[in-house]
PyMOL CGO cylinders between C-alpha atoms (Angstrom):
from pymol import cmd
from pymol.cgo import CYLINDER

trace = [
    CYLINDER, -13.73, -45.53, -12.51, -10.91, -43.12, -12.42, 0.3, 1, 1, 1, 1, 1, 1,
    CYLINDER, -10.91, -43.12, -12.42, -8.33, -42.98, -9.07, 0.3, 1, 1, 1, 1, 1, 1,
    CYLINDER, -8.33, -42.98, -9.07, -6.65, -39.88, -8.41, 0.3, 1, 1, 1, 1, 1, 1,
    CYLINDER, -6.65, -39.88, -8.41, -3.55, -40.22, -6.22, 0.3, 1, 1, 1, 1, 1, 1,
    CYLINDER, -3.55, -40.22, -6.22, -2.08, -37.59, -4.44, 0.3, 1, 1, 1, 1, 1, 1,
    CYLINDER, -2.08, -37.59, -4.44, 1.70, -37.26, -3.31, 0.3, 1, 1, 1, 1, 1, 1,
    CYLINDER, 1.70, -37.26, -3.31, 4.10, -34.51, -2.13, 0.3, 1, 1, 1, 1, 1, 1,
    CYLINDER, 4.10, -34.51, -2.13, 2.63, -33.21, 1.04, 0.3, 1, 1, 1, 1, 1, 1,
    CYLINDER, 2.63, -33.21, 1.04, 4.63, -32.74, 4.70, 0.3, 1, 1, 1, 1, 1, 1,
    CYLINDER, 4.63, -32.74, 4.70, 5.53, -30.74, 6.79, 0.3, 1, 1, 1, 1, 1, 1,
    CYLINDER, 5.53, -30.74, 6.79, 7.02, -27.25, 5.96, 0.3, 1, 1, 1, 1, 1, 1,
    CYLINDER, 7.02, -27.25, 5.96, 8.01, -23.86, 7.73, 0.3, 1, 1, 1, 1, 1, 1,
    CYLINDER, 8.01, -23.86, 7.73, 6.11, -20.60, 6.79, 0.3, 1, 1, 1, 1, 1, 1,
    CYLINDER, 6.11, -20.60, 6.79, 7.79, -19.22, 3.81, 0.3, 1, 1, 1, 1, 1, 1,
    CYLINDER, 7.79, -19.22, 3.81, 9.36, -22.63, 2.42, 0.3, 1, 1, 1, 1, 1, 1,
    CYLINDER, 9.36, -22.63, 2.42, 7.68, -24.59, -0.53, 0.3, 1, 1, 1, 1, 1, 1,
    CYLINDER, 7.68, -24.59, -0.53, 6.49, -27.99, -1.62, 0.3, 1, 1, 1, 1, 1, 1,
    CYLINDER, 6.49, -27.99, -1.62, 5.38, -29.50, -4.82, 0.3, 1, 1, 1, 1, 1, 1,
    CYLINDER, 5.38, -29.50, -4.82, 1.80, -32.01, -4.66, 0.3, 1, 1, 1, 1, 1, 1,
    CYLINDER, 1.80, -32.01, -4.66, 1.52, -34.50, -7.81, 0.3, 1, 1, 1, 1, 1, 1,
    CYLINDER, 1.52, -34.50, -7.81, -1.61, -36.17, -8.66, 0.3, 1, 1, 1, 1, 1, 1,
    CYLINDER, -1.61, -36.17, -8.66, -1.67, -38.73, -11.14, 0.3, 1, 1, 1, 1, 1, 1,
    CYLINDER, -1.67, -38.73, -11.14, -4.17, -42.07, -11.94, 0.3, 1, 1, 1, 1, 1, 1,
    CYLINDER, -4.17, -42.07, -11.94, -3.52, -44.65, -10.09, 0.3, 1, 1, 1, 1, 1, 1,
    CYLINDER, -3.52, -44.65, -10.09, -3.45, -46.90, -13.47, 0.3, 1, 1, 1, 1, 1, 1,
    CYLINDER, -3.45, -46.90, -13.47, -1.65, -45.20, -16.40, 0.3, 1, 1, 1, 1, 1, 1,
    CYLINDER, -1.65, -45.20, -16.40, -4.84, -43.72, -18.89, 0.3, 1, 1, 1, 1, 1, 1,
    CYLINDER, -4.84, -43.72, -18.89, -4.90, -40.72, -21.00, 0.3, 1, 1, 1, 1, 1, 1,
    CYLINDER, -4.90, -40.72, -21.00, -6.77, -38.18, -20.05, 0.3, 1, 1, 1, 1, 1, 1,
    CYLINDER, -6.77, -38.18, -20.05, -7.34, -34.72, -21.82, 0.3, 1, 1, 1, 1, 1, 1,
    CYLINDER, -7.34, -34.72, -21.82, -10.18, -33.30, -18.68, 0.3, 1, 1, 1, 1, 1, 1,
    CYLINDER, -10.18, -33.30, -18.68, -9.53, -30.51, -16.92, 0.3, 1, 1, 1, 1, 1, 1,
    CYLINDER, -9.53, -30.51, -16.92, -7.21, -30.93, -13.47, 0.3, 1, 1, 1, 1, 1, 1,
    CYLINDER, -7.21, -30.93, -13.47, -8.14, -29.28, -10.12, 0.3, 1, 1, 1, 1, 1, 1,
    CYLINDER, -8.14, -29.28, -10.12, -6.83, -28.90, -6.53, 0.3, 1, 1, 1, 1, 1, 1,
    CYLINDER, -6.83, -28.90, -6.53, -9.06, -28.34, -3.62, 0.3, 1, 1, 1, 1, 1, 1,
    CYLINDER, -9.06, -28.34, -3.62, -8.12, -28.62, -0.23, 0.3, 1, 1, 1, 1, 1, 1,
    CYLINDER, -8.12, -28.62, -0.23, -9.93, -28.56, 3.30, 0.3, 1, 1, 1, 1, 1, 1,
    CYLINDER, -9.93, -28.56, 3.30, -8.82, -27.60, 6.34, 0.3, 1, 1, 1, 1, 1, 1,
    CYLINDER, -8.82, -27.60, 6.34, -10.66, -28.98, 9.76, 0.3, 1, 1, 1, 1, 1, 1,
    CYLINDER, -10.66, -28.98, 9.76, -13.82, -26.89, 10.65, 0.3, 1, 1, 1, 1, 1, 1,
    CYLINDER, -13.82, -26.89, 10.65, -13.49, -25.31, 6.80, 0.3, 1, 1, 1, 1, 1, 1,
    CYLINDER, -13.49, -25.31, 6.80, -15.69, -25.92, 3.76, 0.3, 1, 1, 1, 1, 1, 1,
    CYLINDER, -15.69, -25.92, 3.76, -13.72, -27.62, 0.98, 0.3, 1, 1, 1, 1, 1, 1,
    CYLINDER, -13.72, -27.62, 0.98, -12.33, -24.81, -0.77, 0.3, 1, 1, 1, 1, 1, 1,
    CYLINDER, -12.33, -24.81, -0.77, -11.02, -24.23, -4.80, 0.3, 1, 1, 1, 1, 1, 1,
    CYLINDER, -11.02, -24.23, -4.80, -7.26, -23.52, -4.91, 0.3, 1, 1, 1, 1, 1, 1,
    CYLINDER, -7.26, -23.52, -4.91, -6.42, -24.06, -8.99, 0.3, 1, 1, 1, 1, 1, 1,
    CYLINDER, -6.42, -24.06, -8.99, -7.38, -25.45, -12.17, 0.3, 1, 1, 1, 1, 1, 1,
    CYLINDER, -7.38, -25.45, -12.17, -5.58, -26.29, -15.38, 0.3, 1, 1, 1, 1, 1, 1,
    CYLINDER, -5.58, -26.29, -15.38, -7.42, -27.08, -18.83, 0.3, 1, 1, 1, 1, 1, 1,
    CYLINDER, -7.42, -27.08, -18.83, -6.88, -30.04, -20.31, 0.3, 1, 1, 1, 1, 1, 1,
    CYLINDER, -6.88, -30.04, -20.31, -7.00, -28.63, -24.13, 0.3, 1, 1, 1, 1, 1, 1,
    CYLINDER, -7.00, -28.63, -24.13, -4.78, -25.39, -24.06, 0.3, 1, 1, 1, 1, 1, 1,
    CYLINDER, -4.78, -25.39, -24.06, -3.40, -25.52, -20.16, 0.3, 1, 1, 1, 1, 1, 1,
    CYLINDER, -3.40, -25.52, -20.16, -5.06, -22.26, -19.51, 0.3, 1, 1, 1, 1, 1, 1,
    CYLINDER, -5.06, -22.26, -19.51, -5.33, -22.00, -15.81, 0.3, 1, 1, 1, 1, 1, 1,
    CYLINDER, -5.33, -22.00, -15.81, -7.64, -20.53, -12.77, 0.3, 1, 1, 1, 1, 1, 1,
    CYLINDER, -7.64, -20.53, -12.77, -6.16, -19.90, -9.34, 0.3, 1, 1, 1, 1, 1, 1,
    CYLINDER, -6.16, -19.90, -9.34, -7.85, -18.81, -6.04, 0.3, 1, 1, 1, 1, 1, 1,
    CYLINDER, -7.85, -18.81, -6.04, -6.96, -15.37, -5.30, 0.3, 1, 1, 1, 1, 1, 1,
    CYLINDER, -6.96, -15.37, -5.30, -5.78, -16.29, -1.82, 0.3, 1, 1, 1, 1, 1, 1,
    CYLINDER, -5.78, -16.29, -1.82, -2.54, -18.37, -3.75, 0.3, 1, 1, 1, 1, 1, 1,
    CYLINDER, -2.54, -18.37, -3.75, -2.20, -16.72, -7.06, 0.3, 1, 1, 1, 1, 1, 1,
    CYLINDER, -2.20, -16.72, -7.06, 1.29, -15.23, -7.20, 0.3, 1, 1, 1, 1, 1, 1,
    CYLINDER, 1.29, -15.23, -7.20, 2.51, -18.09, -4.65, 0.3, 1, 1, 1, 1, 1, 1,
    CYLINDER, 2.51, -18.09, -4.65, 0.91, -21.40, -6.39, 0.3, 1, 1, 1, 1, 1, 1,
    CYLINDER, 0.91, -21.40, -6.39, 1.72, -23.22, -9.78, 0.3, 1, 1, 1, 1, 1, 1,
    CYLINDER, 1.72, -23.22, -9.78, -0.93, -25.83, -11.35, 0.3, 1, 1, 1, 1, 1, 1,
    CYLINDER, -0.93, -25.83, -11.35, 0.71, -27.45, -14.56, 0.3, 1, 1, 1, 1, 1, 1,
    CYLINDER, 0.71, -27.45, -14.56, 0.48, -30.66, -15.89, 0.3, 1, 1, 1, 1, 1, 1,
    CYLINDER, 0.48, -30.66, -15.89, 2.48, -32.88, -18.25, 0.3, 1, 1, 1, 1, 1, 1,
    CYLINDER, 2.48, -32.88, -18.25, 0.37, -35.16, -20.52, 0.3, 1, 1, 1, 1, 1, 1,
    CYLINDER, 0.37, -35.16, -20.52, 2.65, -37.98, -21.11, 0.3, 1, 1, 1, 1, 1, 1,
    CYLINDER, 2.65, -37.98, -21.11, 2.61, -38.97, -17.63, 0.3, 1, 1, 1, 1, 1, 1,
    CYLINDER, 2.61, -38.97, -17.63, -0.98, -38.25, -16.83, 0.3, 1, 1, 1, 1, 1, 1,
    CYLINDER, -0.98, -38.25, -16.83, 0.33, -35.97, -14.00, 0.3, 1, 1, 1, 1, 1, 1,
    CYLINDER, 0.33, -35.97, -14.00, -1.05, -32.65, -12.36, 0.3, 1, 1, 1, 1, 1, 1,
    CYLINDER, -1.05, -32.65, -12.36, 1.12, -30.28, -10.23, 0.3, 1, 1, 1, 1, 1, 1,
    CYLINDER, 1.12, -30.28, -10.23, 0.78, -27.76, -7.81, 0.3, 1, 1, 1, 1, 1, 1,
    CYLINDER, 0.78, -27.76, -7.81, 4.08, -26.16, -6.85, 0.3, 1, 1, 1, 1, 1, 1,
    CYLINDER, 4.08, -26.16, -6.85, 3.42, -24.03, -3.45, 0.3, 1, 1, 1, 1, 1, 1,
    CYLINDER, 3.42, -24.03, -3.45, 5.88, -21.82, -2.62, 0.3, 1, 1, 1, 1, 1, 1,
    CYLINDER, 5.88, -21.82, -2.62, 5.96, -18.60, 0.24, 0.3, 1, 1, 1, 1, 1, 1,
    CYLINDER, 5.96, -18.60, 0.24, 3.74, -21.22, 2.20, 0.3, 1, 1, 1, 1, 1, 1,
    CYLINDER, 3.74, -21.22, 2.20, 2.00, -19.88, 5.32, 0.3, 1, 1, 1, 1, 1, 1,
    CYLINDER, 2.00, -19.88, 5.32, 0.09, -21.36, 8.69, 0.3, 1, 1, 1, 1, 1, 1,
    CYLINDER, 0.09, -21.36, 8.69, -3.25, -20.68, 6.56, 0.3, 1, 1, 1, 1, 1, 1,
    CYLINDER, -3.25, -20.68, 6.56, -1.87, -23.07, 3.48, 0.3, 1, 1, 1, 1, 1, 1,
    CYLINDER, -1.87, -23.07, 3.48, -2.63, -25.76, 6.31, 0.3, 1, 1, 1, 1, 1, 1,
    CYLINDER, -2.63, -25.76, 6.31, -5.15, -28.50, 5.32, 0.3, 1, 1, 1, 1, 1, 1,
    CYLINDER, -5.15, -28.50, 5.32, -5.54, -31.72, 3.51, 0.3, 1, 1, 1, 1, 1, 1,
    CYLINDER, -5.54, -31.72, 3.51, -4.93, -31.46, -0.46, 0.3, 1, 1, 1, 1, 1, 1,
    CYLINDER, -4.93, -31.46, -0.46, -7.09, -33.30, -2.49, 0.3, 1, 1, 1, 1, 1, 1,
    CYLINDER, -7.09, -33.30, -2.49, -6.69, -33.66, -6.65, 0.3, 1, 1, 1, 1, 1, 1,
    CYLINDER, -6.69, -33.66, -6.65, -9.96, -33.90, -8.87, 0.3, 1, 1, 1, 1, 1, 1,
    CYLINDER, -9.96, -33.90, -8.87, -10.73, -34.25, -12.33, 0.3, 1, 1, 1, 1, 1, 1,
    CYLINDER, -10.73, -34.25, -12.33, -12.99, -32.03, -14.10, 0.3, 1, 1, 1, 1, 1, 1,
    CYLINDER, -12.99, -32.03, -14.10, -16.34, -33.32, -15.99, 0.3, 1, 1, 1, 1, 1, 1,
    CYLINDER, -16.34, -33.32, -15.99, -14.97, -31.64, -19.49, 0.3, 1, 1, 1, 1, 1, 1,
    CYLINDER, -14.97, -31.64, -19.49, -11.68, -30.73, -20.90, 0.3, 1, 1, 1, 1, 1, 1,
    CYLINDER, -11.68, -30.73, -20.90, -12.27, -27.10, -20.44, 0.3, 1, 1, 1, 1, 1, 1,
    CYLINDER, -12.27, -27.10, -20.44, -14.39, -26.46, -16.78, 0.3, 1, 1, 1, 1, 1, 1,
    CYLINDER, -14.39, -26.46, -16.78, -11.56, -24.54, -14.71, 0.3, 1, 1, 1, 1, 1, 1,
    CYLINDER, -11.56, -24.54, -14.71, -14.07, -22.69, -12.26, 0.3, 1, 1, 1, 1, 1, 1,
    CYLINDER, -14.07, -22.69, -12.26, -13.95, -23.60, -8.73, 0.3, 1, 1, 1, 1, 1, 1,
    CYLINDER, -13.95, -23.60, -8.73, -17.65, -25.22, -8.05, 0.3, 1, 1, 1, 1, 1, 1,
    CYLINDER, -17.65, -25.22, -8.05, -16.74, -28.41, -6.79, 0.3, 1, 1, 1, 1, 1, 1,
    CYLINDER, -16.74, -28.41, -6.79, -19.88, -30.36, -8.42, 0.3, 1, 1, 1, 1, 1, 1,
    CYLINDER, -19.88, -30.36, -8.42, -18.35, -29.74, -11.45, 0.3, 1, 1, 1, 1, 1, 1,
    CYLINDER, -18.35, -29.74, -11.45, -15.37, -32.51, -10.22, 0.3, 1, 1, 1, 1, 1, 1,
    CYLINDER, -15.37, -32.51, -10.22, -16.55, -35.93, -10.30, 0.3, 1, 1, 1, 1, 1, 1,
    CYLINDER, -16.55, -35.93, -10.30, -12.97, -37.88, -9.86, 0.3, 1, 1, 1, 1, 1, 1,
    CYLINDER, -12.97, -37.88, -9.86, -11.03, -36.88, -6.65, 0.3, 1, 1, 1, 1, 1, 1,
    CYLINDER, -11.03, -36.88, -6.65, -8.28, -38.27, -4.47, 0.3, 1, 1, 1, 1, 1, 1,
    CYLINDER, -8.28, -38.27, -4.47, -7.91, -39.28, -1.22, 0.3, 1, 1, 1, 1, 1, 1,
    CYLINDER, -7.91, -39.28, -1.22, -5.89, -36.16, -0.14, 0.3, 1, 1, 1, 1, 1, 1,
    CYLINDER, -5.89, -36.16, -0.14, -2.19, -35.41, 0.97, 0.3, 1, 1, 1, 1, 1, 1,
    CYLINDER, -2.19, -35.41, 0.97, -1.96, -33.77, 4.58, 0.3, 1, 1, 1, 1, 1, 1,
    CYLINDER, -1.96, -33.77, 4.58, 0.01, -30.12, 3.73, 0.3, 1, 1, 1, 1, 1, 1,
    CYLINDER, 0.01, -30.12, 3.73, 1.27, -28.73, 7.34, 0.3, 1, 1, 1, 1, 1, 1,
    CYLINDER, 1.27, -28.73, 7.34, 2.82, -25.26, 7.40, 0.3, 1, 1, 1, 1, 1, 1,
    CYLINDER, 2.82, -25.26, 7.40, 4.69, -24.08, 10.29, 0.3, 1, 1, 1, 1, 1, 1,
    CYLINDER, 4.69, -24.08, 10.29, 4.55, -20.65, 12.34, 0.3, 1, 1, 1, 1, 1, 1,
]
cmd.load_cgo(trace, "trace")
């Protein structure tokens, strides 16, 4: 049983940034693919980014590409999503999940089957 934890969230004004890590909650290698999801309230759980876990190729929602970062570094086990130009709609809970294969970057959630328990992002107006 893998646990994802999530850290980095707040509270933020439109236009600043944050970074979110996610790493295991005990220290394993892991070559699957990363994701971030998050949900805001009244809102299907929705795909933000990806990153493979065998050549770091990544998949972004088109509502943050240009603005949002995945990356990861291997020898900590740890996933990153730098956010930056946030805005009111970036608002909802984070959550971190870990892909069934090395190389599954799409955004269909049944396709995760590791996730955390979510870091509260709040972007002021």
């Amino acid at each position: 049983q893998v646990q994802l934890v999530e850290s980095g969230g707040g509270l933020v004004q439109a236009g600043g940034s944050l970074r979110l890590s996610c790493a295991p909650s005990a220290r394993t290698y892991t070559n699957r693919a990363m994701a971030w999801f998050r949900q805001a309230p009244g809102v299907e759980r929705e795909f933000v980014a990806a990153i493979s876990g065998s050549d770091s190729s990544t998949n972004a929602a088109d509502s943050v590409k240009g603005r949002f970062t995945i990356s990861r570094d291997n020898a900590k086990s740890t996933v990153y999503l730098q956010m930056d130009s946030l805005k009111p709609e970036d608002t909802a809970v984070y959550y971190c999940a870990q892909s069934i294969s090395s190389d599954y970057i799409g955004s269909n959630s049944i396709n995760y089957n590791y996730w955390g328990q979510g870091t509260q992002v709040t972007v002021s107006s």
